[in-house]
Backbone as JSON, one array per atom type, in Angstrom:
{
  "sequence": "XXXXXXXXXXXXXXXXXXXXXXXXXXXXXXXXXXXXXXXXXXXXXXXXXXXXXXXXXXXXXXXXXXXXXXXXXXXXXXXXXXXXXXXXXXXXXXXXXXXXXXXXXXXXXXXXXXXXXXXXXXXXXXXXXXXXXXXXXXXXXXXXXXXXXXXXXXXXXXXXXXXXXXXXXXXXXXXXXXXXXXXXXXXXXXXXXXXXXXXXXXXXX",
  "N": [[113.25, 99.58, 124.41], [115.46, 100.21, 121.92], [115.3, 99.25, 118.21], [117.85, 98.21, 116.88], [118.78, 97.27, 114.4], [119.26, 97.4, 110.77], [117.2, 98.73, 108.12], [117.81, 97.89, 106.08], [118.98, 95.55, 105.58], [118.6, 92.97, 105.22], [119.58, 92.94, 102.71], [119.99, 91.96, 99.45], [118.15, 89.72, 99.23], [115.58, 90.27, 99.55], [112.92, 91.32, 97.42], [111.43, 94.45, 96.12], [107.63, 94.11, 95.34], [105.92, 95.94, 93.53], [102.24, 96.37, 92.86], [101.09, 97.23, 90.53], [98.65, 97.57, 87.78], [96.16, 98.08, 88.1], [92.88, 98.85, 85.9], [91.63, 100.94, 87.14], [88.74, 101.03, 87.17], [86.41, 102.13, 89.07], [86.87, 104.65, 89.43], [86.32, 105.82, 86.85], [87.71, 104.82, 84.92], [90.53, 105.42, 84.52], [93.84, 104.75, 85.33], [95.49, 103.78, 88.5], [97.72, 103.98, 88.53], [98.78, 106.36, 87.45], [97.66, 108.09, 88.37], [97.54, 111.25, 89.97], [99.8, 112.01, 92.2], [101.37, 114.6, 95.03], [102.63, 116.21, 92.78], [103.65, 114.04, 90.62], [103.54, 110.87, 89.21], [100.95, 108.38, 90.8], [102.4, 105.65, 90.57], [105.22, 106.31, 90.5], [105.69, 107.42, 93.24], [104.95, 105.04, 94.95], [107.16, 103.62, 94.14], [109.01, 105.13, 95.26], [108.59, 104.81, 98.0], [109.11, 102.52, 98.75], [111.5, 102.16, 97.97], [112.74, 104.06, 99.82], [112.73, 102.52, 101.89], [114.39, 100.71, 102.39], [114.11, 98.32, 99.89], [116.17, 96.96, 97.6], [115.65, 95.94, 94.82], [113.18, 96.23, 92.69], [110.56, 95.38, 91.28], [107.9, 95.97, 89.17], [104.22, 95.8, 88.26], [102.86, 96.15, 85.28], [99.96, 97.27, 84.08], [96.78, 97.67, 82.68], [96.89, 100.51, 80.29], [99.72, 100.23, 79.96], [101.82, 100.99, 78.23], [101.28, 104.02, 78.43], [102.32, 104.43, 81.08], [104.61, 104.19, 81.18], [105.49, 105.54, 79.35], [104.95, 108.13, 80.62], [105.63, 108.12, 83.81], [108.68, 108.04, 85.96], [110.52, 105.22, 85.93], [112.77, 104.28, 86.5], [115.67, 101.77, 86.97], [113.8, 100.27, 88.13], [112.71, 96.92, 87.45], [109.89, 96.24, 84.89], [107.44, 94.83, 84.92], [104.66, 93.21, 82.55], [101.38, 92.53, 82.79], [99.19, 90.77, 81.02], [97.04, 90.07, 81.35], [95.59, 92.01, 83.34], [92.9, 92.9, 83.49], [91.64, 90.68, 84.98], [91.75, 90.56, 87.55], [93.75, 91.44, 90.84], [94.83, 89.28, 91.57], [96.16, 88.08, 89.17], [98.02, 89.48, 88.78], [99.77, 89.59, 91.09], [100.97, 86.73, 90.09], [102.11, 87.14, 88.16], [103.68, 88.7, 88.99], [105.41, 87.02, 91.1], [106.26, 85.44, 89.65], [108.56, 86.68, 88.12], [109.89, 87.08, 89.38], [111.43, 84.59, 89.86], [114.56, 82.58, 89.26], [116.23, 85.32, 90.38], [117.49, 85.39, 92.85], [116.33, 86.35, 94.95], [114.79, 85.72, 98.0], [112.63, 86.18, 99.1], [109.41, 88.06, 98.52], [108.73, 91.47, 99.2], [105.18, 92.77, 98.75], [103.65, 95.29, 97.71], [100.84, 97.85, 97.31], [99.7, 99.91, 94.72], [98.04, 101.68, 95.46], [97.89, 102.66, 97.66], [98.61, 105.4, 98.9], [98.89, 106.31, 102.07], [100.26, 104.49, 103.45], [103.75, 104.33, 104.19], [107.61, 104.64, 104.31], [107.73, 103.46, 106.84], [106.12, 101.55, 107.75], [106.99, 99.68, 106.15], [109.87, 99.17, 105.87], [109.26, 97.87, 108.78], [107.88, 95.74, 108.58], [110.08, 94.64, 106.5], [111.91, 94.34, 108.23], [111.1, 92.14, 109.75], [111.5, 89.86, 108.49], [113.14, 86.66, 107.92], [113.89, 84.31, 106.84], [113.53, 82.15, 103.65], [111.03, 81.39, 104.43], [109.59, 82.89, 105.84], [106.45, 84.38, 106.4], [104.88, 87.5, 106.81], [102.62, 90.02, 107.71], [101.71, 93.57, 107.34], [99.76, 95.23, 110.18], [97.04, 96.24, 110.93], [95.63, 97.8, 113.84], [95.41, 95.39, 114.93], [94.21, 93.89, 112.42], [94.98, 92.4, 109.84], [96.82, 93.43, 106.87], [98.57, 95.62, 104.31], [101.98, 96.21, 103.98], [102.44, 93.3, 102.51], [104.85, 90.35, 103.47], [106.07, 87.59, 101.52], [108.15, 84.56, 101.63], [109.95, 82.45, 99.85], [109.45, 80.39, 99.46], [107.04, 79.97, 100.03], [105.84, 81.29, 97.55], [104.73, 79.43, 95.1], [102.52, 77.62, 96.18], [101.49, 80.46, 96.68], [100.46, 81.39, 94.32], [99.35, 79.66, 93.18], [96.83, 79.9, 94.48], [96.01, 82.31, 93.89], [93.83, 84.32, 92.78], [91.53, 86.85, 90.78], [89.99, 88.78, 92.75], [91.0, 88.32, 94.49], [93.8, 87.84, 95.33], [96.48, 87.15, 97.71], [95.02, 86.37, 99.4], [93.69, 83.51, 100.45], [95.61, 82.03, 100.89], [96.91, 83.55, 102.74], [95.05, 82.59, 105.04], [94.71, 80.26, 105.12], [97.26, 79.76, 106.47], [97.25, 80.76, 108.6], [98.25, 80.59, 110.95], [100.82, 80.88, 111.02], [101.34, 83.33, 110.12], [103.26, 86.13, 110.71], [102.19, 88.93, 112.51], [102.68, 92.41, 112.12], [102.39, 95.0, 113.98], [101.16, 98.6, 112.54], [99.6, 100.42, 112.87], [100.37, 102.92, 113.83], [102.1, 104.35, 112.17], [100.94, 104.54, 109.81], [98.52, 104.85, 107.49], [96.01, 102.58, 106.55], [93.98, 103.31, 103.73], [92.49, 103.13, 100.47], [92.47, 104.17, 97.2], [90.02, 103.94, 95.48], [87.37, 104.69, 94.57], [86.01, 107.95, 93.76], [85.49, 109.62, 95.67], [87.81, 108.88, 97.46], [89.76, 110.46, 96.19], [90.36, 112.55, 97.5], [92.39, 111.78, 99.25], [94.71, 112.07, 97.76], [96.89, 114.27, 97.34]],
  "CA": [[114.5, 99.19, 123.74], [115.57, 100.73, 120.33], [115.27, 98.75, 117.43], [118.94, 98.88, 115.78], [118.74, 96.69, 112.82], [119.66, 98.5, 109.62], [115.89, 97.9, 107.47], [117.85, 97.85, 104.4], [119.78, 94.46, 106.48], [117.88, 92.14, 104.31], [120.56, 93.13, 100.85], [119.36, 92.09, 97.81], [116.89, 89.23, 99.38], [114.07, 90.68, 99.75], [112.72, 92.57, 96.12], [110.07, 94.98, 96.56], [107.2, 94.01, 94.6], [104.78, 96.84, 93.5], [100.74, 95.77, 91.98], [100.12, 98.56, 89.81], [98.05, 97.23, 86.91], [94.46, 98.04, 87.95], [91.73, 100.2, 85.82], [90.51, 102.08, 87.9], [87.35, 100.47, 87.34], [85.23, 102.97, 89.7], [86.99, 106.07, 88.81], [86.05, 106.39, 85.48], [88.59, 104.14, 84.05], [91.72, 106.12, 84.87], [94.81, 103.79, 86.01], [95.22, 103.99, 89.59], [98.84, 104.32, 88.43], [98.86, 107.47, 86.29], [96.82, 109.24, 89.42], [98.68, 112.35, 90.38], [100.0, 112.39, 94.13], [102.23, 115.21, 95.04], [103.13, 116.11, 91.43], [104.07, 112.95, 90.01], [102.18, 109.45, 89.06], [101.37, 107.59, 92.17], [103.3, 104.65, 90.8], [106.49, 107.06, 90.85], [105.75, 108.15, 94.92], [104.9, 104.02, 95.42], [108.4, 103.18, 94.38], [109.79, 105.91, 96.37], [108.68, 104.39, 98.96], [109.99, 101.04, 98.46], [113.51, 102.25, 98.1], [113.4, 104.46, 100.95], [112.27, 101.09, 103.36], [115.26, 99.83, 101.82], [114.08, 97.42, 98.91], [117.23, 97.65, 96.32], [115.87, 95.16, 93.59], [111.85, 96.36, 92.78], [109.4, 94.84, 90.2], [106.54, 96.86, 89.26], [103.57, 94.76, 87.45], [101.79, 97.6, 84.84], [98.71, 96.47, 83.09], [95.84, 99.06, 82.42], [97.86, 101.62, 80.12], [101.17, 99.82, 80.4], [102.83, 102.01, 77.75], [101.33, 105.51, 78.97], [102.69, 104.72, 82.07], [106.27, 103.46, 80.76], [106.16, 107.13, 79.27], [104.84, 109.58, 82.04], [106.24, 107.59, 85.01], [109.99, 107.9, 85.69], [110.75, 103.97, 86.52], [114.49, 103.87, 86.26], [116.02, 100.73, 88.15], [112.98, 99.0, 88.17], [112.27, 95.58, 86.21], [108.59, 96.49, 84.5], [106.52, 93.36, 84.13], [103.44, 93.33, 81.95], [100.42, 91.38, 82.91], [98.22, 91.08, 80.01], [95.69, 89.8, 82.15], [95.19, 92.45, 84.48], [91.58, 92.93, 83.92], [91.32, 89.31, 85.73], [92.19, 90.99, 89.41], [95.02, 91.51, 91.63], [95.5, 87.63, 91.4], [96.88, 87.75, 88.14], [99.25, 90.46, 88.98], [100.42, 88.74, 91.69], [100.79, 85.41, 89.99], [103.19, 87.7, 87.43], [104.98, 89.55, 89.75], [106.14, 86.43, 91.53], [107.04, 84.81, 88.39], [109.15, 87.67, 87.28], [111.52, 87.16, 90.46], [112.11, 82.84, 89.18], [115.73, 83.13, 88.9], [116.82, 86.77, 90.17], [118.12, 85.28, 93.54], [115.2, 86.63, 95.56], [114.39, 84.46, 98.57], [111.41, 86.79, 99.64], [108.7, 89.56, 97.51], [107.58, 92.48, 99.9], [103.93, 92.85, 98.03], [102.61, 96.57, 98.15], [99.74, 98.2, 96.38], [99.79, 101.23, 94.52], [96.85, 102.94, 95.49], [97.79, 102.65, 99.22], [99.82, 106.11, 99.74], [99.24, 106.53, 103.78], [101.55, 103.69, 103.5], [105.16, 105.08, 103.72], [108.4, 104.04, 104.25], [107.88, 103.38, 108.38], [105.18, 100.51, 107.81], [107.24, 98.85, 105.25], [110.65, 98.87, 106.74], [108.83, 97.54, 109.62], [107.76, 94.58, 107.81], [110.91, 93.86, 105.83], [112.73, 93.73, 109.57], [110.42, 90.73, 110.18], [112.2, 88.85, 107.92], [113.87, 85.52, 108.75], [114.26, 83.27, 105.77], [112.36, 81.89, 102.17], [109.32, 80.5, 104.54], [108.84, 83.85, 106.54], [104.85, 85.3, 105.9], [105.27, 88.3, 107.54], [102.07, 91.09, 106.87], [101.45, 94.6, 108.51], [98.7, 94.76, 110.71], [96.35, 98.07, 111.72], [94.93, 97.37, 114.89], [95.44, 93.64, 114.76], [93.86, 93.42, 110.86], [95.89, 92.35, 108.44], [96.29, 94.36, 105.61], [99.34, 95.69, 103.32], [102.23, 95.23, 103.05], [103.0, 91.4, 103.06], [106.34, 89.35, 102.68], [105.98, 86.29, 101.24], [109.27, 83.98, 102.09], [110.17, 82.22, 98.28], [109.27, 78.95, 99.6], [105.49, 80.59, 99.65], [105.68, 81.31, 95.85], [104.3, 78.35, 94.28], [101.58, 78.02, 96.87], [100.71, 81.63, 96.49], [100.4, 81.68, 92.72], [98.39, 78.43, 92.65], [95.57, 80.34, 95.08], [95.79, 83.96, 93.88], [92.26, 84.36, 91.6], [90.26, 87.37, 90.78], [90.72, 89.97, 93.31], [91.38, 87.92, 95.97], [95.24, 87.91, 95.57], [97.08, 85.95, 98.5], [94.14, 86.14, 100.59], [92.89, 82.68, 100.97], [96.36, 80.85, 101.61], [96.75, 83.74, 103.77], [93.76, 82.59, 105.68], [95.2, 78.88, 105.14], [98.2, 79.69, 106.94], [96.84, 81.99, 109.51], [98.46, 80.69, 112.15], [102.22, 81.21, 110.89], [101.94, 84.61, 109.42], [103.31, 87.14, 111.91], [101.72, 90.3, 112.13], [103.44, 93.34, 112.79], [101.33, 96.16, 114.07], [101.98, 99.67, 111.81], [98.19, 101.6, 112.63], [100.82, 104.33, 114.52], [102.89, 104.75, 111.39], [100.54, 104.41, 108.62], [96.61, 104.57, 106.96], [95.84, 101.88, 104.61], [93.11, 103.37, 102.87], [92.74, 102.59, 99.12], [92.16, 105.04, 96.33], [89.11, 103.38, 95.11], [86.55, 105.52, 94.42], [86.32, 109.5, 93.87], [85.7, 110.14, 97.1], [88.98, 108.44, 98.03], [90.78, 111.14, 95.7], [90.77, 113.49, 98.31], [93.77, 111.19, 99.93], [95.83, 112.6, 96.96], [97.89, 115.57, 97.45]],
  "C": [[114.41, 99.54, 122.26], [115.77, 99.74, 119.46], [116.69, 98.56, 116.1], [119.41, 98.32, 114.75], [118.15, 97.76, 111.55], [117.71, 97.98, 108.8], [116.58, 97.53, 106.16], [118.99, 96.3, 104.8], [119.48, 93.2, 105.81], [118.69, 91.9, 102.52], [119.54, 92.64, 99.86], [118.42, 90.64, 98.18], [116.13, 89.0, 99.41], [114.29, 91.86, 98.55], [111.27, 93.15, 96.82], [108.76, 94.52, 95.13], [105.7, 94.75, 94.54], [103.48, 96.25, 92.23], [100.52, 97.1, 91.44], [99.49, 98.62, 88.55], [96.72, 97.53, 87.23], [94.47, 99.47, 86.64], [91.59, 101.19, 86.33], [89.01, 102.39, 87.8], [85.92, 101.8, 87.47], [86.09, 104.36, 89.85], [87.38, 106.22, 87.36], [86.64, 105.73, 84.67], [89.93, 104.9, 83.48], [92.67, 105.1, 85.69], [95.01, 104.78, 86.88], [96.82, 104.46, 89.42], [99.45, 105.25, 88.16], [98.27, 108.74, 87.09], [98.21, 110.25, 90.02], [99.01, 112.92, 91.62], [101.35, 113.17, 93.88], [103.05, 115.49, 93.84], [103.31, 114.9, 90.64], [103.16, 111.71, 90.03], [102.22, 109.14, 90.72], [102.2, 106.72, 92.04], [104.84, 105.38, 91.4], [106.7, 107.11, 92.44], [105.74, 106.66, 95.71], [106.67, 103.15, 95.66], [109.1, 104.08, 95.3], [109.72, 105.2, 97.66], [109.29, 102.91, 99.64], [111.41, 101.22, 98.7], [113.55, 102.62, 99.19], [112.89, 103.42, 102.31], [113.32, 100.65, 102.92], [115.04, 98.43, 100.75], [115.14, 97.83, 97.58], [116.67, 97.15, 95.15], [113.74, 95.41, 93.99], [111.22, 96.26, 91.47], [108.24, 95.7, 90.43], [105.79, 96.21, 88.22], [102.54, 95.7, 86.69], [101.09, 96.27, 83.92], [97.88, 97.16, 82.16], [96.98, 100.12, 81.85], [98.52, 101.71, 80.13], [102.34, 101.06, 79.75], [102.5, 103.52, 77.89], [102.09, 105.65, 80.36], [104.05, 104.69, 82.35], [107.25, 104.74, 80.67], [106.16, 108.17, 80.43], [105.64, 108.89, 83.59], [107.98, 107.44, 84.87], [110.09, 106.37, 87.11], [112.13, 103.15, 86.68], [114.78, 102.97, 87.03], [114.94, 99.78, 88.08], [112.56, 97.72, 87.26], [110.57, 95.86, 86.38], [108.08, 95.18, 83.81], [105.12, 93.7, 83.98], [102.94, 92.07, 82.65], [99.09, 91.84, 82.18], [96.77, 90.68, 80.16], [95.3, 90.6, 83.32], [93.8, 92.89, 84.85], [91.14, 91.52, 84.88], [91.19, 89.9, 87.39], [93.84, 91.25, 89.52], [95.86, 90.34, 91.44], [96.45, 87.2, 90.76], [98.1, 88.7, 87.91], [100.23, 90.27, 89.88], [101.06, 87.57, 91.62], [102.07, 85.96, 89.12], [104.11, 88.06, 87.83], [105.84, 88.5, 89.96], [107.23, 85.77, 90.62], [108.24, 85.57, 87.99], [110.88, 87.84, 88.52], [112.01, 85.75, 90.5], [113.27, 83.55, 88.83], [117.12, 84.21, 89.45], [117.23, 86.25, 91.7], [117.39, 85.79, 94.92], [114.66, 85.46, 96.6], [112.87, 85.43, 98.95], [111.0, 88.28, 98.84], [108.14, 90.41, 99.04], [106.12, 93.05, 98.94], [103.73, 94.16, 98.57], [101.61, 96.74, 97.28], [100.25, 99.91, 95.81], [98.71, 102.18, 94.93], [96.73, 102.73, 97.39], [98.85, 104.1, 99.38], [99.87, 106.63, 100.68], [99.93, 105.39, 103.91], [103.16, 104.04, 103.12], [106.3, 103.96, 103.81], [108.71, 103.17, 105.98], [107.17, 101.94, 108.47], [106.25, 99.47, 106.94], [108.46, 98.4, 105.73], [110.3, 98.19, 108.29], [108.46, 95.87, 109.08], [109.5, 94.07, 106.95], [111.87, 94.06, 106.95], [111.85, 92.93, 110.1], [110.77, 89.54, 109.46], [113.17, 88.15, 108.12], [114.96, 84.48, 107.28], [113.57, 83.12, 104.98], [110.98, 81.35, 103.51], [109.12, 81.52, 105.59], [107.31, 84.54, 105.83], [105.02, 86.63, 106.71], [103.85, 89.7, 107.1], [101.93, 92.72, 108.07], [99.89, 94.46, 108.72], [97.9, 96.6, 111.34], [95.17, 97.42, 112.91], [94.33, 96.13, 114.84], [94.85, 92.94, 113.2], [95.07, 93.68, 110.44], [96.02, 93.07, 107.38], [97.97, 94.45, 104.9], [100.45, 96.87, 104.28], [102.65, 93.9, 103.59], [104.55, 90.66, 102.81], [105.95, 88.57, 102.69], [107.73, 85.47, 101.12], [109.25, 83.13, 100.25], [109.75, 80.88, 98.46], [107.48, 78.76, 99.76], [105.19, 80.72, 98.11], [104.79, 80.51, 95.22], [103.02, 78.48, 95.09], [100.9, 78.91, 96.72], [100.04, 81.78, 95.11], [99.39, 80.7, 92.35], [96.92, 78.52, 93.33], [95.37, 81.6, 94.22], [94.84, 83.89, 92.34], [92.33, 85.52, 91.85], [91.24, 88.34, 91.62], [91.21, 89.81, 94.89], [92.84, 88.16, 96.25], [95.43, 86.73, 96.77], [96.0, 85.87, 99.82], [93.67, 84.88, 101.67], [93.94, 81.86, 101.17], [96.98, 81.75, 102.66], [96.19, 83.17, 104.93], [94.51, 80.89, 105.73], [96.27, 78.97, 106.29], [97.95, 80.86, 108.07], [98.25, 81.86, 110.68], [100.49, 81.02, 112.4], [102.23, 82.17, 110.02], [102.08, 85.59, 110.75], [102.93, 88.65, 111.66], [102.62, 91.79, 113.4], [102.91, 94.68, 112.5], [101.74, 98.0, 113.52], [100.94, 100.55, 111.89], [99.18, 102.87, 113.11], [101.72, 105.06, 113.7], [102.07, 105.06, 110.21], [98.87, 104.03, 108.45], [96.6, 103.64, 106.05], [94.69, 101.72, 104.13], [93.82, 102.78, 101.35], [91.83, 103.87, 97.97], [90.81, 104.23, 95.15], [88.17, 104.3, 94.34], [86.75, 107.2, 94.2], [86.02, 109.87, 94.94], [87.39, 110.12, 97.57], [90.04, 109.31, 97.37], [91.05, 112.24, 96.52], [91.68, 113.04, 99.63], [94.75, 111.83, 99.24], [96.48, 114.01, 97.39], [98.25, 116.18, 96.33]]
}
């Protein structure tokens, strides 16, 4: 049976919310953001992908290099939130992002990463048609692991922000709430390696 819910069915509900504040730590200390996939930054090819899953309203959280990336990255549309703590982890980029949607009418953040691009628009639209209401968890799953990306429902927020340390991010109220996050399996659409290392630059294009 075909699947005929629109992905973009969700309207202005669900914001996409992109982590792209790391270092790049273990490559040399090059933002993971500023890395050059298919001509352009990766952040640039991350939001692409966001829009085309249908996310209309997308936060991007720069840290590492905020204003080189303000310049070389074309970020039009997007609300750019600093986190001046992004050497802390993911945690604290997460703890910003959410903050940054208080207000904007947002009942649910789709969380991606930037340094995930075998993650397209098939995995993600897949996930933001698992969405119900503010207290849906919703993450993609590669052969039953959990992994990226996640919806967090707005009624998660507070909760999430009051765990997310270091580089754990929403890991451990993940893990709290195991048993009501639904996982929705995307290994046949999508890789979610991580651009980590120089090895891992031979994911880039």
């Amino acid at each position: 049976m075909t699947d005929k819910r629109d992905p973009r069915d969700p309207h202005e509900e669900i914001a996409g919310l992109l982590l792209a504040a790391g270092g790049g730590r273990r490559l040399g200390g090059r933002p993971k953001a500023l890395l050059e996939h298919r001509g352009r930054p990766l952040v640039e090819h991350a939001v692409g992908v966001l829009r085309a899953a249908g996310c209309g309203r997308i936060h991007v959280v720069l840290g590492a290099q905020a204003d080189d990336v303000r310049e070389r990255a074309e970020l039009s549309g997007c609300v750019l939130v600093d986190n001046p703590d992004w050497a802390e982890g993911m945690g604290s980029s997460l703890r910003a992002g959410l903050g940054s949607l208080a207000g904007t009418g947002a009942r649910a953040a789709l969380v991606s990463l930037v340094d995930q691009p075998g993650i397209g628009p098939d995995a993600v639209a897949r996930v933001l048609g698992a969405y119900e209401g503010d207290g849906s968890l919703v993450s993609a799953a590669y052969d039953g692991e959990r992994g990226h990306p996640v919806l967090f429902g707005a009624a998660h927020w507070a909760g999430i922000a009051a765990t997310a340390t270091g580089d754990r991010g929403a890991r451990a109220y993940l893990k709290e709430h195991a048993s009501t996050v639904r996982l929705v399996e995307c290994a046949d659409v999508a890789e979610p390696y991580d651009i980590d290392t120089e090895a891992d630059l031979s994911h880039l294009e």
